[in-house]
C-alpha positions as a Markdown table, in Angstrom:
| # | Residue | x | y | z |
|---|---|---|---|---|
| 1 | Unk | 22.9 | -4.2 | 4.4 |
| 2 | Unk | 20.5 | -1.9 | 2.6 |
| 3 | Unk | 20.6 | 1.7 | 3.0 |
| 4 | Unk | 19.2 | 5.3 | 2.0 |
| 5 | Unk | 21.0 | 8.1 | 1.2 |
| 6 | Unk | 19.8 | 11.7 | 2.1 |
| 7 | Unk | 19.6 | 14.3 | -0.8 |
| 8 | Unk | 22.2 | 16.5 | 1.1 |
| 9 | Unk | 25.0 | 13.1 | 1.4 |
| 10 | Unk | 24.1 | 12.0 | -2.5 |
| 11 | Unk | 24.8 | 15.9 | -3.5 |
| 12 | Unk | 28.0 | 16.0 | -1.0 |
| 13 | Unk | 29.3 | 12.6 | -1.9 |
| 14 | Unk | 29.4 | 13.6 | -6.1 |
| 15 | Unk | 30.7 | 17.4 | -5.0 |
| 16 | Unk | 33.3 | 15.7 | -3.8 |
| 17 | Unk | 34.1 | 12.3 | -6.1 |
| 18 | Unk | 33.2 | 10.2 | -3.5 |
| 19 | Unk | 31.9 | 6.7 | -5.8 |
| 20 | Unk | 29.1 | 5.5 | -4.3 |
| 21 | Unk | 30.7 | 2.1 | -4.1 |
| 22 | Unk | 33.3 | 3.2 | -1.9 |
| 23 | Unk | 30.6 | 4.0 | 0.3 |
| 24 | Unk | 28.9 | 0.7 | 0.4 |
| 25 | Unk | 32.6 | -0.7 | 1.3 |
| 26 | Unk | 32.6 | 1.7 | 3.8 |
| 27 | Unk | 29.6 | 0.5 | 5.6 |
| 28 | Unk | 29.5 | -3.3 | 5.0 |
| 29 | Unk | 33.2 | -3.2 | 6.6 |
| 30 | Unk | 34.5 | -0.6 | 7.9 |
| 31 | Unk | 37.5 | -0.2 | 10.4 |
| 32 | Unk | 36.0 | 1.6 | 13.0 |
| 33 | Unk | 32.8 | 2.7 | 14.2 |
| 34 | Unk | 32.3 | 5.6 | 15.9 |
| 35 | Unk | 28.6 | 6.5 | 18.2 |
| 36 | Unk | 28.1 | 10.5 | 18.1 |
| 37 | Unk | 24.9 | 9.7 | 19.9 |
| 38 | Unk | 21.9 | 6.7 | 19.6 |
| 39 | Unk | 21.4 | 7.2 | 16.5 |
| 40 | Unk | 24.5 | 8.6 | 14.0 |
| 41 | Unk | 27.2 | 6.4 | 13.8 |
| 42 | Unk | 30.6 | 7.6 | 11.9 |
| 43 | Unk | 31.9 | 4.2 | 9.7 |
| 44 | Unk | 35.7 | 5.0 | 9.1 |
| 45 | Unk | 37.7 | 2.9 | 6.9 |
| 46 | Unk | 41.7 | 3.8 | 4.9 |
| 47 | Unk | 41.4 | 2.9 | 1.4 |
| 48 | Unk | 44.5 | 3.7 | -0.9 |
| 49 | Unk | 43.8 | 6.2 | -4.0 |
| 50 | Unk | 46.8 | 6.0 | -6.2 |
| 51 | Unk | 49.7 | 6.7 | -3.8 |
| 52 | Unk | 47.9 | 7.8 | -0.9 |
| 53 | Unk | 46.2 | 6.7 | 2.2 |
| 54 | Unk | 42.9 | 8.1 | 2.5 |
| 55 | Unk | 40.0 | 8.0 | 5.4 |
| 56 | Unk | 36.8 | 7.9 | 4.8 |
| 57 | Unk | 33.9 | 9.0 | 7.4 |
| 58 | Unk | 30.8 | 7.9 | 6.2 |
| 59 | Unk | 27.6 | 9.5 | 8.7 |
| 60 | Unk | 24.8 | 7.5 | 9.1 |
| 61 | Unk | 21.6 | 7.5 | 11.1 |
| 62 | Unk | 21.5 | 4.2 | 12.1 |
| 63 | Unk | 17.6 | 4.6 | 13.8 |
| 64 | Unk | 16.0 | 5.3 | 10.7 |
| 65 | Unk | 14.9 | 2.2 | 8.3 |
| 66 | Unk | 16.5 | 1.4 | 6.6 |
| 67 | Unk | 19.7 | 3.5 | 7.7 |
| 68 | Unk | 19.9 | 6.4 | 6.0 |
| 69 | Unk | 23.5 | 8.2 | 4.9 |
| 70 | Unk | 23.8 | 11.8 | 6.0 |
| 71 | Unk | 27.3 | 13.0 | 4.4 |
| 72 | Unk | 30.5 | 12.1 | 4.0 |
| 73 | Unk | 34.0 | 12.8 | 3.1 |
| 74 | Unk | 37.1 | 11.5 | 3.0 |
| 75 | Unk | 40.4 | 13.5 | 4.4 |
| 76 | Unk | 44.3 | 12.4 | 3.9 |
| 77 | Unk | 44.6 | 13.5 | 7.7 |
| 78 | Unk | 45.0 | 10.3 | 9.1 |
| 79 | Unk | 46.2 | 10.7 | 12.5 |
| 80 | Unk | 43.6 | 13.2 | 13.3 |
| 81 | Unk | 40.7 | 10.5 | 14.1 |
């Protein structure tokens, strides 16, 4: 799957040492996908770091072509979403 990423994610995503490979691994096969609305979709997928579970939300337009990544993050808070 090809995709874009915004200025705002690409800043976001090397603020917070998010490697953009992760990302892709994200996308291409994620655990979940959540619909906001038509057109952003949240990908969500635990990957361990070291000792620790981690989630990672990956925000994506999904109407623009190719999709195009808005932000994302990833939070130790696993029972929240």
């Amino acid at each position: 799957m090809e995709f874009d990423y915004s200025k705002h994610a690409t800043e976001q995503l090397k603020l917070r040492g998010i490697d953009f490979n992760i990302v892709k691994s994200v996308i291409t096969k994620p655990d979940k996908i959540i619909t906001d609305n038509q057109c952003k979709h949240i990908y969500q997928k635990v990957l361990k770091t070291g000792n620790k579970n981690y989630l990672y939300r990956i925000f994506v337009n999904v109407c623009d072509k190719p999709p195009l990544i808005i932000t994302g993050y990833r939070t130790s808070k696993l029972k929240k979403y």
